[in-house]
Structures are given as C-alpha cells and as structure tokens.
N, C-alpha and C positions, 0 to 999 in steps of 0.2 A: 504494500500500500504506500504511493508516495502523496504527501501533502506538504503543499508548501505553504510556508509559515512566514513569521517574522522574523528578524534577526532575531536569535536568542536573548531574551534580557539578564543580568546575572541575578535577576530576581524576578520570579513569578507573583503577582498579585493572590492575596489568597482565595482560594476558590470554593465559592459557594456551594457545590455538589461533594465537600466534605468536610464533613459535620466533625471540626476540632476545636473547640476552646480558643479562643484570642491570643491567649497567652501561653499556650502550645505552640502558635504558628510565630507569633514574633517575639516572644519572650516578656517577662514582667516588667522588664522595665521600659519598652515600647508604649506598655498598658497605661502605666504608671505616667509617662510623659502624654500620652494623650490625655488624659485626666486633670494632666496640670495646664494644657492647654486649652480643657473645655471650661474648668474653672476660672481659669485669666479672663475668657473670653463672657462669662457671664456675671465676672467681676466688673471689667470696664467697660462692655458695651450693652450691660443691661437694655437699654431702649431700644436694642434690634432686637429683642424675644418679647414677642406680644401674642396676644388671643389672636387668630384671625380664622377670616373667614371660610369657609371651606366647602369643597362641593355636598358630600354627606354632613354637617354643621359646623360647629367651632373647634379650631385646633388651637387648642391652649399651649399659650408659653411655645411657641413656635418660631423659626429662624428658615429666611428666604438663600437659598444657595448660592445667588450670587452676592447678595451681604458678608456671607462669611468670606467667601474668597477676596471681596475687598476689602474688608476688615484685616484678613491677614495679610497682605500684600504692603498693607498702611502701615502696621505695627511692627510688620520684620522685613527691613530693609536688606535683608539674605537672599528672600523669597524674589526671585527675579521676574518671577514669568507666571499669568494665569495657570497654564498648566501643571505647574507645581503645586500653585495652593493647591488646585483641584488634588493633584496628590497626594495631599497630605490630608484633606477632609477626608478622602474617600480609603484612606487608612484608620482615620477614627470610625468611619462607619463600617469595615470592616469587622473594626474589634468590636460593634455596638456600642462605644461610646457616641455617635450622633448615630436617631435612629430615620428612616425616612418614612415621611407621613404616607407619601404612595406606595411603601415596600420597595421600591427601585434597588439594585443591586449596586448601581453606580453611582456617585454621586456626581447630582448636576449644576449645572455656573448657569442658574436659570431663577424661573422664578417657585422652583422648585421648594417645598417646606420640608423642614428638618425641627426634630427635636434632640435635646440631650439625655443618656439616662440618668441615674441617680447613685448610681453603684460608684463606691470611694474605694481609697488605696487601701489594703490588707497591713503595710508597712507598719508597723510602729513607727518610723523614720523614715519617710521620703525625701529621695535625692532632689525631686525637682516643685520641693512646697514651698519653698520661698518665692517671693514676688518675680523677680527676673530670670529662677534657676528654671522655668519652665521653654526659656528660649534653647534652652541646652539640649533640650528633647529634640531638636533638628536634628542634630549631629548622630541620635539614635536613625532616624528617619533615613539621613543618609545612607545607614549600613542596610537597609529593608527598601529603597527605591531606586529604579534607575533610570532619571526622567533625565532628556536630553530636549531642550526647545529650538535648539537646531537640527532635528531629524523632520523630514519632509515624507512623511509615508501616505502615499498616492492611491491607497486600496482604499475600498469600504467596506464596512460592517455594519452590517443593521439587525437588529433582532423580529424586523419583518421581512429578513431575505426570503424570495422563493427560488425554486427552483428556475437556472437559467436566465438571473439579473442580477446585472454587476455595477457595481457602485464604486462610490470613491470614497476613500478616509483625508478630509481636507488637513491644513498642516496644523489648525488650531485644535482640532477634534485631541480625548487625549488617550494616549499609549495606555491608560490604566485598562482598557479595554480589552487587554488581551486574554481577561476572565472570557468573553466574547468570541473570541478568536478559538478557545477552546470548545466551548460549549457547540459554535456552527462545524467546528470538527466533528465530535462527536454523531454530526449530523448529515453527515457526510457531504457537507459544504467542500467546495477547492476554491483557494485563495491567493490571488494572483499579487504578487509584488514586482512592485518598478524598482529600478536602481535608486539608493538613494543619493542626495547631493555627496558628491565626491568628498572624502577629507580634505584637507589641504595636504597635509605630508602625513599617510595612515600609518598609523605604529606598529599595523599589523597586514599583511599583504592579502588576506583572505578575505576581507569586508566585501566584497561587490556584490555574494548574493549567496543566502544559504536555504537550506529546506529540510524537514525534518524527513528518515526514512528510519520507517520499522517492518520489524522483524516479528509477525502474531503477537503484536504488542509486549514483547517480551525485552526488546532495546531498541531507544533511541537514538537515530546518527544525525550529529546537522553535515551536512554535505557545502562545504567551504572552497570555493576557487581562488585558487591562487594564481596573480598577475604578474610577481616573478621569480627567480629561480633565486639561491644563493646567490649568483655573482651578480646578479643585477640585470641578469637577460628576462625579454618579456614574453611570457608563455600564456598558457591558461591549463590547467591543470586541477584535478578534484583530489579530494577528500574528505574523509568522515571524521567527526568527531562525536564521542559519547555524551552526552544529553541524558541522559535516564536510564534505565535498564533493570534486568533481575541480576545479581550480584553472578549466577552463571553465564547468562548472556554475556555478559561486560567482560568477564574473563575469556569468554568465545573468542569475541571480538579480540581482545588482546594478543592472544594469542596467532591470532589470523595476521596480524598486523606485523608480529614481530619478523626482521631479517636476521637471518646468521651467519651468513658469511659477510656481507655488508656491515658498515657503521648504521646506527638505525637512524633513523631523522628523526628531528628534533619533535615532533609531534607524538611520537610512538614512543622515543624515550620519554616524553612527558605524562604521556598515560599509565604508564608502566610503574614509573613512580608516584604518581597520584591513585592508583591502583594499592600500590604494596603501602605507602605510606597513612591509610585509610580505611584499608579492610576492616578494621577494628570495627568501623560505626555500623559496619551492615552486617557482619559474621564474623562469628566464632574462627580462633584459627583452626580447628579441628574440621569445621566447614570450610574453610581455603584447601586444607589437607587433601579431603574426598573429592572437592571439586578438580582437584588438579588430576588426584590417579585416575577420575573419570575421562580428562582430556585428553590421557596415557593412552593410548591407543595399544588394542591386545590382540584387533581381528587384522589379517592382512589383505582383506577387500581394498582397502584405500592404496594407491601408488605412492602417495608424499607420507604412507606412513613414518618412517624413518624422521622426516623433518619436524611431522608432529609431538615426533618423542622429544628428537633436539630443543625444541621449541620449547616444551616443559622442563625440560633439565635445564634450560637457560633464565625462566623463568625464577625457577628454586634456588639458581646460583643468585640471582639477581636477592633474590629475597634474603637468604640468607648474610647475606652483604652489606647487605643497608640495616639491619636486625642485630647484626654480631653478635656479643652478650645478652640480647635483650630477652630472648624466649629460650636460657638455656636450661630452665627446668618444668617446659612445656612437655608431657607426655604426649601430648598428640605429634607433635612437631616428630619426637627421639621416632617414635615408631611409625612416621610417614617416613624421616628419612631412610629408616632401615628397608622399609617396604619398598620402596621405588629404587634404594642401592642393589636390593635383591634380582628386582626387574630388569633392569639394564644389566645384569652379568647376566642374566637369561638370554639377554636380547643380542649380545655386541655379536655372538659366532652370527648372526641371522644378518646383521645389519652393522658392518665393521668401520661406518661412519661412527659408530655412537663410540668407540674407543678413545678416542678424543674428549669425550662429554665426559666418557666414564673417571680418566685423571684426573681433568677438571675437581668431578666432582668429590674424588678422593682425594683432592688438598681441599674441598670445602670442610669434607665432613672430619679430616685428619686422621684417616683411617688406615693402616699400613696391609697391603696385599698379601699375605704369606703362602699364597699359590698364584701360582699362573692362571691366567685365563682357559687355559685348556682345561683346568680341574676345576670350573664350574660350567660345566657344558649344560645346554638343558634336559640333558638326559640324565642328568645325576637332582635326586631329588631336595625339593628345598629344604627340608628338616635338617639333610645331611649338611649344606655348608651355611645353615642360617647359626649355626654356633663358631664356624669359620671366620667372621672377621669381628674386629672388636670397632667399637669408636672411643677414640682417643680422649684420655679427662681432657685435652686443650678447647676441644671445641663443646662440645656434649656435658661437661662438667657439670657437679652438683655443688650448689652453692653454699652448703654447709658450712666451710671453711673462709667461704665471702662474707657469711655474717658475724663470723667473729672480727675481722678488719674493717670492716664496715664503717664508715667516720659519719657522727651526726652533732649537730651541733645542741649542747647539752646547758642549761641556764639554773645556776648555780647562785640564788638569791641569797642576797647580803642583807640585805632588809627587805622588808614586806612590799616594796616599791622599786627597789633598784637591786640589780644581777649581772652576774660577768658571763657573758657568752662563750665556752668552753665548745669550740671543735674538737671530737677526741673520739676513740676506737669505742666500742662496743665491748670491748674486752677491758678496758682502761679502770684500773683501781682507784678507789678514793681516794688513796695519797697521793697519787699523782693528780686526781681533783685538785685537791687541798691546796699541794705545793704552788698550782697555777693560779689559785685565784688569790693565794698566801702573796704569791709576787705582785699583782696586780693590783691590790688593795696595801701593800705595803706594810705587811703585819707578818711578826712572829711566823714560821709554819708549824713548829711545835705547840701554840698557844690555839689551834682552830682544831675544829674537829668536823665532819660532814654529817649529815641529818638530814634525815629525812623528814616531812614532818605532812601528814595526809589532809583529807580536807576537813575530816571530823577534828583534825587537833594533836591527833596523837602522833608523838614521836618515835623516832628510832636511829639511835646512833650508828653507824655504819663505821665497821672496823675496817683499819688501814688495807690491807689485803682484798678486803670485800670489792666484790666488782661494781662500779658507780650508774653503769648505765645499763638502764632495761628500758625497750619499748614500750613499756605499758606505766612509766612510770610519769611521764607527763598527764596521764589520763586520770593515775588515782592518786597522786601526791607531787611535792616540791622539795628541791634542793636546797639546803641550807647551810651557810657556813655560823655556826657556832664558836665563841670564845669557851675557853677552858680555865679555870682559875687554879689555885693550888690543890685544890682539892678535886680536880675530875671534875666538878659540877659545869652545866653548862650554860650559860645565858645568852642571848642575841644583840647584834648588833641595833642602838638607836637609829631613830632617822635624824637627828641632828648630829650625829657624828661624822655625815657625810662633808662638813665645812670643815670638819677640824684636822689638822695637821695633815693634809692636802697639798705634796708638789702636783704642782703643773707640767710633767715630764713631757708632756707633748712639743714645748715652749723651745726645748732644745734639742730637738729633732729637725733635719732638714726638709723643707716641705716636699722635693722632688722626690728623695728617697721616700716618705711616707705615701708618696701620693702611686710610686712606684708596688711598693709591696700591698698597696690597695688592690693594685691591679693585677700584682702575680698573684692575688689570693683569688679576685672575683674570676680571673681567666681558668683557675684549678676548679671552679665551681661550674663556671659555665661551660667549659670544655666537658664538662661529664655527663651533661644535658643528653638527651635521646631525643630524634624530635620525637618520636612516636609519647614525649611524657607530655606533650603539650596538645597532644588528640587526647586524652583519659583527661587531661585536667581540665578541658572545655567541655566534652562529652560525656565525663564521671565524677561530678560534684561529688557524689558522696562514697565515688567510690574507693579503692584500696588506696592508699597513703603509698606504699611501697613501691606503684607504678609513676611516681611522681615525686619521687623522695629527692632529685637530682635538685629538680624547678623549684620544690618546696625550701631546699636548701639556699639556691641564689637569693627568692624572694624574701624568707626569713632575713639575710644578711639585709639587702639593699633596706628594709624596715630599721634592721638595727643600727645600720651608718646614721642614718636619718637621727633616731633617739641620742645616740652617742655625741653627735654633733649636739644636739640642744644639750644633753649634760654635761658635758664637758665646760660648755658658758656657762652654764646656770650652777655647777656647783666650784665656781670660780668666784671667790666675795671681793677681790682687788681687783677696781675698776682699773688700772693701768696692765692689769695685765690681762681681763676680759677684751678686753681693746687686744689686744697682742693678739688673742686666742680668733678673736673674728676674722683680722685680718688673716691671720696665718690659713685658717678654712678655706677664705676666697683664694687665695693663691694653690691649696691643696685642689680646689675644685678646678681650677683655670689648668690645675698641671695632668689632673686627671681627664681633660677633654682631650687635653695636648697628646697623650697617650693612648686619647681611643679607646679611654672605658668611661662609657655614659652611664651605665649602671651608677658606680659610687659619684658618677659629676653630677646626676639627678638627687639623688639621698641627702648629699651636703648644702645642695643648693636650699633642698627641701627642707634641712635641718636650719639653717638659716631662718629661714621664713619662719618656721614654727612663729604660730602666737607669743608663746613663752619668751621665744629671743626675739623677735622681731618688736616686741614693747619695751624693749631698753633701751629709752629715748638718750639715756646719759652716757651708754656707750656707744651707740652707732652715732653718737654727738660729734666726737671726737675720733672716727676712723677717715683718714687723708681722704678729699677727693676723687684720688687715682684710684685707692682701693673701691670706693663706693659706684665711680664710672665702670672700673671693672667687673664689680659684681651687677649692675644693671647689665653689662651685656651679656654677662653669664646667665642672667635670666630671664634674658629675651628668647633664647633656647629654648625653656622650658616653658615658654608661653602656648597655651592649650589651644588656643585662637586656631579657626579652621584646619582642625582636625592636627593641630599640634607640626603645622607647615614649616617653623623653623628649625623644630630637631628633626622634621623628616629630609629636608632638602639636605641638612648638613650634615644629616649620618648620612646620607648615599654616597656623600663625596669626599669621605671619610674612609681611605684604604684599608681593605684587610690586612690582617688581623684585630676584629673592633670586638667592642661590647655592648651588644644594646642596652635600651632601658628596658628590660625585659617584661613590668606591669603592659605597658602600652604595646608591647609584641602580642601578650594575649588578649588584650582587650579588643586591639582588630581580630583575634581569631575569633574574640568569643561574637564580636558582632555579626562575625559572616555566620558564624551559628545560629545567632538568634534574631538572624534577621531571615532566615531563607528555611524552607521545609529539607528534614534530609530523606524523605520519602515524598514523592507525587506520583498522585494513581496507582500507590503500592510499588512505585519504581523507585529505587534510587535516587533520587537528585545527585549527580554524576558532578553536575556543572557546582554547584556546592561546594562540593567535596575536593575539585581543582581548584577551588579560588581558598580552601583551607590550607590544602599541600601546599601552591603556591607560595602562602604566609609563611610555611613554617620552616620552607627551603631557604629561606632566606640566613637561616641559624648556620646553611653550609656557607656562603657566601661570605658570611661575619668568620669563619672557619677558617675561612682557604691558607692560610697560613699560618704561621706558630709566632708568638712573639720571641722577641729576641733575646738574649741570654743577661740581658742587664739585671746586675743585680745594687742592690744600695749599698753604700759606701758601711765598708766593716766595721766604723769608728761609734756604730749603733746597734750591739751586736743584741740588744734587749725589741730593736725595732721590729721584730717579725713576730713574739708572743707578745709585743702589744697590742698589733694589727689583729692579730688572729683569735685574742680572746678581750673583745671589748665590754668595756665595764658603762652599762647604760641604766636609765631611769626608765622601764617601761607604761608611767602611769599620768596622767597627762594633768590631774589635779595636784599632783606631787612636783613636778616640774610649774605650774602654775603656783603653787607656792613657794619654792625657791626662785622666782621669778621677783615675787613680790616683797621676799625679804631682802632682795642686794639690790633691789632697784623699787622702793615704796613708793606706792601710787603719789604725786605730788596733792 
C-alpha cells in the first residue's frame, strides 16, 4: 500500500482515535504549563469570557477562538505567527484544558466558542505558579511542536472530502491538521503533495519529497530523494527511512539494509545505532535474542542465505561493541551467544564465507578454539562439543568481584546539616572513613569514631575494621563522625562549631591546579557514563538505581560543587578574606570553561548565585570591577534565554575532549520523551526514538578524545583528597543562617 503523506513532522499531534490520558501523551509538566496559561489568561483578560449566545441557548463563561489567538500573540512577543498561537490553543484542547462548545477536534482562529475546565495542578509545588513563570511553559511546547510558518503546503484537506475531489491546503491553513491527514488515511483517501519552497542552503539533501510505504501495517518507511551524492554531484536517488514499525519488522528492515563487504552509509549506520542504542524502550533483551536466531536462517531454500547469517553475526558484533561491560550478567544474552556460537560451527563446513565471521566472533566472545574446525562437523552431535569451548571470564564475566571495587560516593555527616563527600570502594573500612574526613575537618583521627545512627534514633558504633559502606545504608540510616572523650563516650559535633578554628586552605591553593583536578575528577566520572544509563534514566524513573549509578554519580557531584561553593563563603566570618574566596571561585570557574568542563563551570557559577551568597551586599561590595565584568560574562553562558542558546553555541565550538553540563543533556532527552508518543497505532514511534539516540551520541563526540596528561603542580600534594572529598552544607535554611550571621540584614 503506498500513500503519500506529509513531510514527516518530528512530532505527531495527538490523536483523537486513542483514548490516553493528556499527561501520558505529553507528560505532566506540558499539563501543568497549560494550566498556568489558562489561568494567566482568565487572570488578565477576564472580559473576553462572557455568557453568550448560542444556537441551542447560552454558553456560559465562554471565549471566541480568535480572541485567544490575539490575546496570545499580544502578550508573548515569542509567538510570531497566527499559526503558532493556533498551536499552542489546540494543545491545551488536546489535553482538555480549553474544551470546544461545538466538540471540534481542532481548534479554530474563528468565531468559534471555547471554554476552560476546572481541573488544577496535582503538584504541591508548581514550577510555573508564579505570575510570569507560566511564559516558560513555551519552551515545554517547543519540545511537543513542530510548527514552521514558512512551509507553503499546497494540498487540501477537508473532513467533507469525497471520493474523486481535490483540494488545496492554502499557506495560512494550519499543519496541526495532520490528526486529519491521518484519519482520510484510514479512509482510504490518497494525498497528493507539491514540492515545497526550496530551502535556501538545506542541511539535509533529502527534503524534496517523501511518502510513507508499508508493509501489512506492520512498518513504516518514509521514502527520501536525494539531490546529491557525497562529493557534491547531482543525482536523484531513493531511500527509506523507519517511521514506525513492530520492533520485528524494524529489525527486518535493518537487516535488509545492512552491506558487508562495503563501508555502510551513513543512513544504515545511523539506524543501526538508533536500533541497538534503544531496544530497551520497546523489548526485552531476551526478545532482541529470539528475534535475531529467528532472522538466522536454518532452511536453505533462500540463495543469499549465507549473507543473511553474515548479516546477523555483524549485527551481534555491532551490538556487542557498543554494550561492552554493560549486559555482562544478562542470562539471556550468555546463552544467545552460546546458541548462535554453536550454529555457525555447524554452518562454516556448509558455507566457508562465515569463517571469517566465525574469528571475528571468537575475539568478541574471547573464546579460545581447542579443536579445529574439522572436529565440529555437523555430523558430530551438539551435546558432544557444546561442553567443548569455554567463554572467557574477560568478556562473559560475573561481577561478583566488581562489586567489591565498586566506588560510590558515601556522605559522612558532621553535623545534622553539613557532610564530607567520601568517594570510596564498597569494601572500604571505617578507618579509613574516619582518617578522611579526620583530615578534612582538621581534627585529631584518634579522637573520632564512625556511627551510624538510623532514622528512629538509634545508634551504633562501627569498629575500625568494620566495613563503612552498604547499599542499603542511605535508605535506613546516616553516617556520622563522633568525638571521643577520655572515657570512650561519644558526643556530636555543634553546628556553631562550624566558624570556629576554621583555615581557609582553599586560599592557598592555585586556582588553575584546583580548577584542573576539578576536571580530572568530573572526566573519571563522566568517562564511565554508558549512554545506554541515560535511556533507563529518562524511561525508568523508578527504576533500578544500578543501571544509572554512573549518571547518578556525575549528577550527585555537579549538586555538591554547587553547595561547597556556597559553604565554603558562608562559613568564612573574615570579610577580607570572603572577598579573596569569591574572587578566587570566579577565576576557578573562568579556568574550568578554559579547560572544557562545563559541568563544574555550571555548579560554581550556580554556587555563586545561591540566594545565600548572592545577598552579601558587603562583600561583592568590595570584589574589583575586572572580577565582577568577569563573572557577568561567565554568566551570560548560563543564561537559560531560548533554550539556553549561549552555552549551546559555545559548547559546539568547544573541541573535544569536553564536558557537558550534563542536567541540560537530559533535560532535552527527557523533553523528546515527553513530548512525542513512543508507541502510535501500537507501532513504535521509530522517529522518537532517532531524535533520543541522536541526543545521547553526542556523549561520543564530547568523547572523541582523552584529555591530556596535565597534572597540578606537586607543591599541593593535599590538592587531590580535597577535591575529591568535599566538605558541604546540604541544607539550604542552615546556609540561610550563616548567611545572616557574617553578613546581618542592615
């Protein structure tokens, strides 16, 4: 069946013939932002909701549809173009925040009536309840629409087509209509598209004209011409790309597509990778497993069987590759690879191309041959040489002895408000707790003791030898360092003893070295990232912690630079050398840009800012001009302003080896999530699921090289277990008070 369509949009309007919840299809905070917009909107423009008249009697508390679209056009100097606002009404009617008095599915820029419902935010705390925070709900809007008001689409659609009349969609008419486009599908309408206005210089050489082609409804292709070739010659040439599908079909397809003796092109290795990088959201790896020995081919009716084997073994190489450690104590995975290792020594006397596939695949799996190929003929039975090869602990390994080395970072509370941030092994004893945060805090290590102390109250001393860290121990208790008196008893640290006998060691530390071991620390964290933690941690809120321990790791740190920077001012009581401390920060932050890790230049800049420091009128009184010019340009960067356009421009052109600011990494992933369906019509959403990979390939690009072997100068040989276990205030009324005893309200 071929029907041709629209360009693909990278977001589908949601569709009325399936019955999901609002805030399934665009997520809660889509919800939440329309809600702050219907309320602004019956805030300040009360006098456009009135009683009116109506053909069946009075529609109460009613709003005229082109009202609102001027209304909004008036109020947000963003919104450029009717067909936008139209966009953005006919998102809240979507969700049933505005409902239409006719039932209309679309919302119309007419004289059309609208009402609002009544239904409030769930939130205890909404993001956008303040007066102007509901302007910020665009930027949501953005990641759920893809409205272009210079797209000229020459077709029409009417919902009184009949058979055998053709229409035209004029250039004002709007793109939301593609719920329409679907629905005369279904009906076995054909839809005819003119070219549209050229790009000027297209970023992409396929745009001239595409069309959807399926397969018993089973997968979506859009069929793409390309105008020229690599070098710049001009052809015309097709292709397909995936659009939707059954998670078998799509792998069909993949496989269909793959060359092996050839480099593949750039579209096929794009799939491939958006394929392996994504399986997650639509199946089981144990369902990739089956699907693939399905693809295995076992009859020899086919003539390209041979290629089709090649093809899957290239496939599982591919997989395996980009996975490495990540699924090495997957059962299904050990006993696919066994199964399909078995097959192919069945195969190769049949078909002595796969011999080649088969080495291949015996440095994937690290498997050592201890017979020849003759001595697995397929005449010799499988039982007999399926005890025959072994897999190596290097690749198949059980992580047993991973979780003992295993480094988490462990918070080791000094008082009921402030903690030292202890990086350390899983196996790591309390003395060696003790001794770290004994240096760090500047106290006796024989006078501390560790404790644990649970949420009911009760404590428990933990002997030297004892092991300090258990995973389950953030969940039912806290880390505590206790004083010891003459007598073994134990009492806790005050919170006013945080001012007293306090060096400032930071003070005589170089900034470039500190600003350096900032960075060989956040690059050892980020470097360990998987992308695949950043699919589970968009897609599995609540699920395993240990598929995301890497991410959870960087993000934990970039929170605690942030706190450490406001502690470190605020428990500083000498204004002369608060001043020193600010300054020295902005120069740390200006030298962490200079080296390409935005992660810790976003934390400092943000620590700065804090409320707490940013009201110490009597010290930023007195920090130099040059510092203060300097730190305004440093956080012109972090200004959020359309879609955070200065750190994006300036991290692109920012060579590798970088570091992102990794919050704002997931935040676009999580908006392509919660702005687009990952199922339509029980298919896959395909095109999704590329514009996720897309995002998260970018972590290889920030990759593509190693930083360089600079290390900081010897003469701070204390510099690296300062870095690495930072002593902060995590409590934001506690820092609000030490804010207001070195610096009292005037």
């Amino acid at each position: 069946v071929y029907q041709i369509t629209l360009q693909t949009l990278s977001r589908r309007i949601s569709n009325p013939y399936l019955e999901t919840p609002s805030n399934k299809i665009y997520g809660e905070s889509s919800s939440c932002a329309g809600r702050a917009l219907r309320n602004i909107f019956t805030l300040q423009a009360s006098d456009l909701i009135k009683d009116r008249v109506y053909l069946t009697g009075i529609c109460r508390r009613s709003c005229v549809g082109s009202e609102l679209v001027d209304w909004l056009l008036e109020q947000c100097p963003f919104v450029k173009c009717r067909s936008t606002a139209v966009g953005v009404w006919q998102l809240l009617l979507d969700m049933g925040i505005i409902l239409s008095v006719d039932r209309q599915l679309y919302f119309q820029d007419s004289h059309a009536f609208y009402q609002f419902s009544a239904d409030e935010c769930t939130y205890l705390f909404c993001e956008f309840e303040k007066e102007e925070a509901w302007k910020n709900g665009f930027e949501i809007y953005g990641g759920v629409m893809s409205w272009d008001c210079g797209f000229k689409y020459l077709f029409a659609l009417s919902p009184t087509l009949k058979a055998g009349v053709l229409c035209k969609l004029q250039g004002r008419d709007d793109i939301g209509r593609i719920e329409l486009v679907q629905k005369l599908a279904r009906e076995n309408c054909q839809f005819l598209q003119a070219d549209r206005k050229a790009l000027e210089k297209a970023e992409q050489h396929f745009v001239v004209f595409s069309f959807k082609f399926c397969f018993q409804s089973k997968v979506t292709l859009k069929k793409a011409s390309s105008t020229e070739d690599d070098s710049g010659d001009s052809l015309l040439s097709d292709r397909y790309v995936v659009v939707s599908g059954t998670p078998e079909k799509i792998l069909e397809h993949l496989l269909s597509d793959l060359h092996l003796e050839a480099a593949q092109d750039k579209e096929t290795e794009t799939l491939l990778d958006d394929f392996l990088l994504t399986y997650t959201v639509f199946m089981t790896t144990d369902d990739l497993c089956q699907a693939l020995l399905r693809q295995y081919p076992f009859t020899e009716n086919d003539s390209d069987v041979s290629c089709r084997k090649r093809k899957v073994l290239h496939l599982v190489s591919q997989w395996t590759s980009l996975y490495k450690d990540w699924l090495h104590e997957d059962e299904h995975l050990k006993q696919f690879l066994k199964t399909i290792y078995r097959n192919v020594l069945d195969d190769v006397y049949e078909y002595p191309i796969l011999e080649k596939d088969l080495k291949e695949f015996q440095k994937i799996l690290g498997m050592h041959r201890r017979h020849t190929v003759d001595e697995y003929s397929p005449h010799r039975k499988n039982k007999t040489f399926f005890h025959q090869f072994s897999v190596k602990e290097n690749w198949l390994q059980h992580r047993g002895t991973v979780n003992e080395t295993e480094e988490i970072f462990c918070r080791v509370y000094i008082t009921e408000h402030s903690y030292v941030s202890v990086k350390a092994q899983v196996s790591t004893s309390a003395q060696e707790i003790v001794k770290i945060v004994a240096e760090k805090i500047q106290y006796p290590e024989e006078e501390l003791a560790l404790v644990t102390v649970s949420f009911s109250g009760e404590k428990h001393e933990l002997q030297p030898n004892d092991l300090a860290i258990s995973k389950s121990l953030e969940s039912s208790s806290r880390m505590f360092v206790y004083r010891k008196d003459l007598t073994d008893s134990l009492s806790p640290f005050s919170e006013n003893e945080e001012l007293q006998q306090r060096s400032v060691r930071i003070l005589g530390i170089n900034t470039w070295d500190l600003a350096l071991e900032l960075t060989n620390f956040d690059w050892s964290l980020f470097n360990a990232i998987h992308e695949q933690e950043l699919i589970y941690f968009t897609f599995s809120r609540q699920g395993s912690a240990e598929n995301t321990e890497n991410l959870s790791l960087l993000l934990q740190r970039c929170n605690e630079v942030q706190l450490w920077v406001a502690t470190e001012i605020l428990l500083c009581s000498q204004l002369c050398k608060r001043v020193q401390l600010v300054k020295k920060f902005i120069k740390i932050a200006a030298h962490c840009k200079a080296q390409r890790n935005l992660n810790s230049f976003f934390a400092i800049v943000m620590g700065l800012n804090t409320a707490s420091v940013s009201r110490l009128s009597q010290t930023w009184e007195k920090i130099p001009g040059k510092f203060k010019k300097l730190f305004t340009e440093l956080e012109s960067l972090t200004d959020p302003s359309l879609n955070h356009k200065a750190y994006r421009d300036a991290f692109k052109k920012m060579k590798s080896p970088k570091i992102p600011f990794m919050p704002l990494l997931l935040k676009d992933v999580t908006f392509i999530h919660e702005g687009n369906k990952t199922f339509l019509d029980n298919l896959v959403n395909f095109e999704k699921l590329h514009m996720i990979a897309d995002t998260v390939r970018s972590l290889r690009h920030c990759r593509n090289n190693q930083f360089g072997n600079e290390v900081p100068s010897k003469e701070h040989h204390e510099l690296k277990p300062y870095v690495h276990h930072l002593h902060v205030i995590d409590n934001q009324q506690a820092l609000f008070e030490l804010s207001h005893r070195i610096e009292p309200r005037a």
